[in-house]
C-alpha positions, 0 to 999 in steps of 0.5 A, a space after each residue: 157143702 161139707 160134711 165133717 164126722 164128729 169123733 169120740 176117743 178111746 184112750 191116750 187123750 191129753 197126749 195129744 196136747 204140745 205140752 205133753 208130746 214134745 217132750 217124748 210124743 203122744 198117741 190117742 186111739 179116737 174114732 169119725 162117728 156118724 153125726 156131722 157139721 155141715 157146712 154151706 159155703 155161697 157166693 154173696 149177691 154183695 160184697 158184704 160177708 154173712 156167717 150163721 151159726 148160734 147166731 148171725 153176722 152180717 158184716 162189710 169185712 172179715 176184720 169185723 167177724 167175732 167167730 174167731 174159726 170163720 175169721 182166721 179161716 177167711 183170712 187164712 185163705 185169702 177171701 175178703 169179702 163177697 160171701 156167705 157160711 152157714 153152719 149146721 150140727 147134729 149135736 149142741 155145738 157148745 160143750 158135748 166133748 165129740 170134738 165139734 169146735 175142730 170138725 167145724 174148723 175142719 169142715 169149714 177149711 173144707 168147704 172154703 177151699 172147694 168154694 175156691 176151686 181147690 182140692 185138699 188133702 186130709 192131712 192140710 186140713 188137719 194142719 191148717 185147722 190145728 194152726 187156726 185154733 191152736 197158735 192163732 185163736 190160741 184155744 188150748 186142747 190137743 190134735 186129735 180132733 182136727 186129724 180124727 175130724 179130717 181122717 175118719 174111721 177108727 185111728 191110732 195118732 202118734 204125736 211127734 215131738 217135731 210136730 209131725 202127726 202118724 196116722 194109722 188105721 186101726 185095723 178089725 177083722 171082718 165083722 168088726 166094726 159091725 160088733 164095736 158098733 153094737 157095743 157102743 153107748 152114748 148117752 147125754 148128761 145134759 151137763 155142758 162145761 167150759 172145756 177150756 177151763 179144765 184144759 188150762 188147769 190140766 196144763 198148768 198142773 202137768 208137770 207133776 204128773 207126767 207119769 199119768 199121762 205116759 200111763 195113759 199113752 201106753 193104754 192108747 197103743 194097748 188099746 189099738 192092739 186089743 181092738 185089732 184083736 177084737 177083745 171089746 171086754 179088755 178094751 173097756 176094761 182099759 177106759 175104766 183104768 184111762 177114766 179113773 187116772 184121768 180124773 186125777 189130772 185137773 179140778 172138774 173133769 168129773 163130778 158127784 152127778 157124773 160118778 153116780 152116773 157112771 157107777 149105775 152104768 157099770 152095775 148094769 153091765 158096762 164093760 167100762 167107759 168115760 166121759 168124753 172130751 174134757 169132762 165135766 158134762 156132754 156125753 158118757 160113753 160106754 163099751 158094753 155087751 149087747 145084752 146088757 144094753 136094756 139094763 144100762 138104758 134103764 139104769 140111765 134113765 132118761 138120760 137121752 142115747 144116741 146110737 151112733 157107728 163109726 164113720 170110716 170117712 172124714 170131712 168130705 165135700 157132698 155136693 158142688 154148685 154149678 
């Protein structure tokens, strides 16, 4: 079994997507949170195949799998038949915008190679979940979410535009983490969206607006600094401006319901905030002060919160069979 964290980013996403960082590299400041995918690998009785998510297969070959994730990571690694995966989340799978596709991906590749005897690096599964989802599905989206999935904690990623991916700690002073922790809001919409759609849109227009998206790399590198400082007001201040420029990238990514939403947040004290992921609906996050959070919850009500702390570690194996 393998238990892989979700994640919310901070600044610098979009940067992350190839369009983007090969041309001159990307950063995004993202964070492991304390909600999980877990995922169960076992040997099957049979030779037949059997995977449960959403739903379930129940299929004689891995060419029969409609879950395009289990699919290519069985073929990836080789295994044919013989075995059963299921899948369970924390948070609703589809569309909350903490990276749930990619911690999948990840836990997944996880779990599988452990089922096969073998011990990875966080660095292979990031790469091998960033193969998977991005040139063989051909999902569009970014890296961020295979390495934050992967990595855990609270990171600075730079984007190369050779492919290779730097990954640093963001390093608090004592205390820290325990202070951030308590600044952060995470609230349900209760608005799902297409991620794909607004991300395809985003590509399509980038080239006119690549200085947006240098201005949004440069606040993930400010971002960094500012929380190794632990300045969580100037942090926030930054995701109001990296939330701002980001609606200006594509059609959907905010909406009339989510501004309003955002608007009461603010009036209740919030330092600053976002939507997460793409946009367009899953959680709102926000960095506020611990006394403004009894505002904020009542402004937002009854929308639902999850009080959520950074997770210092990846996806991991938490238990083996004999």
């Amino acid at each position: 079994m393998s238990r892989t964290p979700l994640r919310i980013s901070f600044l610098g996403g979009g940067t992350d997507i190839r369009e983007y960082y090969s041309i001159g590299g990307g950063a995004v400041v993202s964070a492991a949170i304390d909600r999980y995918i877990h995922i169960i690998v076992n040997r099957k009785f049979d030779d037949k195949i059997r995977a449960s998510y959403s739903r379930t297969e129940i299929v004689s070959s891995v060419n029969e799998l409609k879950h395009p994730l289990i699919r290519e990571a069985l073929r990836l690694l080789g295994i044919r038949n013989g075995i059963e995966i299921v899948s369970i989340s924390d948070i609703p799978s589809e569309g909350t915008g903490l990276g749930s596709s990619s911690s999948f991906t990840v836990g997944l590749l996880n779990a599988l190679h452990a089922w096969l005897g073998e011990h990875v690096s966080a660095k292979q599964l990031a790469e091998e979940a960033c193969r998977i989802e991005r040139e063989i599905v051909n999902d569009p989206g970014g890296k961020q979410d295979q390495y934050i999935a992967a990595f855990g904690g609270l990171r600075l990623f730079e984007f190369l535009p050779n492919e290779e991916v730097h990954v640093k700690y963001v390093l608090m002073p004592n205390g820290g983490k325990k202070q951030l922790d308590n600044s952060i809001m995470l609230f349900y919409t209760g608005l799902t969206r297409n991620s794909s759609s607004i991300l395809t849109g985003q590509i399509e227009t980038m080239n006119g607006k690549l200085n947006y998206y240098d201005s949004m790399k440069e606040m993930a590198y400010e971002c960094a600094t500012l929380l190794e400082k632990l300045d969580i007001e100037s942090v926030g201040a930054l995701l109001d401006k990296g939330w701002n420029i980001k609606k200006s990238l594509g059609n959907g990514i905010s909406s009339e319901q989510i501004d309003g939403l955002y608007h009461k947040a603010r009036g209740a004290g919030a330092y600053g905030g976002k939507i997460t992921g793409a946009g367009g609906g899953g959680f709102l996050l926000l960095l506020a002060p611990p006394e403004s959070r009894n505002a904020i919850e009542g402004g937002l009500a009854p929308l639902r919160q999850e009080r959520v702390s950074i997770d210092m570690m990846g996806s991991r194996i938490v238990y083996v069979g004999e």
